[in-house]
C-alpha positions in Angstrom: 27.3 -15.7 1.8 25.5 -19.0 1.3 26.2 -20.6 -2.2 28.9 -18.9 -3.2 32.0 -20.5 -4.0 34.1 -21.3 -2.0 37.8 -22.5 -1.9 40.1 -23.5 1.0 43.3 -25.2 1.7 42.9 -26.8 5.4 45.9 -25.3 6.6 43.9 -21.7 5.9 40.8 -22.5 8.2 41.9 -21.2 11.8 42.4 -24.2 14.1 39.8 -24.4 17.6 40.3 -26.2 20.2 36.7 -27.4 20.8 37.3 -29.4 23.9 38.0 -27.2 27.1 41.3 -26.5 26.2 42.8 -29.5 25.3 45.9 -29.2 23.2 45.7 -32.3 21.5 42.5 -32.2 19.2 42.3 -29.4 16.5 39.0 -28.5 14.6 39.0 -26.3 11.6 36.0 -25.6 9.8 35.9 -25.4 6.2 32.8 -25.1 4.8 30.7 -23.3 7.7 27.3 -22.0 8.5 27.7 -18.9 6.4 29.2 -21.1 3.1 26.1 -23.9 2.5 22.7 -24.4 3.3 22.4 -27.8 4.1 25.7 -29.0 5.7 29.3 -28.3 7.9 32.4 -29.9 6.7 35.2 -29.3 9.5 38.6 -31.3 9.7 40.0 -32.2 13.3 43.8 -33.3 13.8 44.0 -35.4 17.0 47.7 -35.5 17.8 48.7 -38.6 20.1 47.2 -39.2 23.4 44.4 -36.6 21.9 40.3 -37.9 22.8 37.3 -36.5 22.1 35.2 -37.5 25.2 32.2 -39.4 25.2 29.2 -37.1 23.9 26.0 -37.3 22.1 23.6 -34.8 20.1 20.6 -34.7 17.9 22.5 -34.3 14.7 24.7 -37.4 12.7 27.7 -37.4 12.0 29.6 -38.7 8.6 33.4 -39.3 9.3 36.0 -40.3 6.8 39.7 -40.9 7.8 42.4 -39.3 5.9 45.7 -40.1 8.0 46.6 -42.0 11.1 44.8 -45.2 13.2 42.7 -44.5 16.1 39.7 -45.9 18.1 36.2 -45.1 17.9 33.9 -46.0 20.3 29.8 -45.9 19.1 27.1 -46.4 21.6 28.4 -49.7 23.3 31.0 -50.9 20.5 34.5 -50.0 20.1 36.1 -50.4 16.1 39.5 -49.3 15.7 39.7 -47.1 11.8 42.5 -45.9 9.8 43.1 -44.3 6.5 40.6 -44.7 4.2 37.7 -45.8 6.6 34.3 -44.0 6.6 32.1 -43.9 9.6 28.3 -42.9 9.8 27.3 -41.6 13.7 23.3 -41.7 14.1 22.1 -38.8 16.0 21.4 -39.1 20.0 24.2 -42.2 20.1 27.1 -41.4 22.2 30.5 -41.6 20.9 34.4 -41.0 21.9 37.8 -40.7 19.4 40.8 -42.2 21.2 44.2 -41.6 19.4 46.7 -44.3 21.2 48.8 -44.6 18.2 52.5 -42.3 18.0 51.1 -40.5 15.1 48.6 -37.5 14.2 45.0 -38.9 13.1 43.2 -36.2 10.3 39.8 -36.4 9.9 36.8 -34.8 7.8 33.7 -34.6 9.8 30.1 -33.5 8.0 27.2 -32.6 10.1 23.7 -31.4 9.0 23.6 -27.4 9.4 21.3 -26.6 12.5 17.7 -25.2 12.2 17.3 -22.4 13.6 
């Protein structure tokens, strides 16, 4: 129910695999369309040799990096991120997460809860 309380370890939120099967990138939502009115917080784990392919959609995206290095790449730029980095994604720009590194890369990733 929308604006209740809510409480979650990450570890509770099933993991999905968002990306036709592949393996190596996790998404778990924790706050979802049924907990808030306004946005979606979801946490992805993209284990080594994970990527989220080049996309693009009408809503942004606010990104900040909790473990791990990897490269983002945001309309024609490229910015490698680690721990600690925040990153805003207008809406309609294409973007890509490549994890080269030998180690896990955790995420949190808002979006703006669709209109229906």
């Amino acid at each position: 129910m929308v604006n209740q309380p809510k409480i979650i370890h990450y570890l509770e939120a099933p993991p999905q695999y968002p990306f036709q099967g592949n393996t190596k990138v996790r998404m778990r939502i924790l706050i979802g369309e049924e907990d808030a009115p306004t946005y979606i917080m979801r946490i992805f784990e993209v284990e080594p040799g994970g990527v989220i392919p080049r996309h693009e959609h009408p809503w942004e995206h606010e990104i900040f990096i909790l473990k791990g290095r990897m490269r983002v790449r945001i309309g024609e730029e490229e910015y490698e991120v680690s721990e600690g980095y925040a990153i805003y994604i207008p809406p309609n720009v294409p973007h890509e997460y490549i994890n080269d590194s030998n180690e896990t890369v955790i995420f949190i990733c808002t979006i703006p809860k669709q209109k229906k």
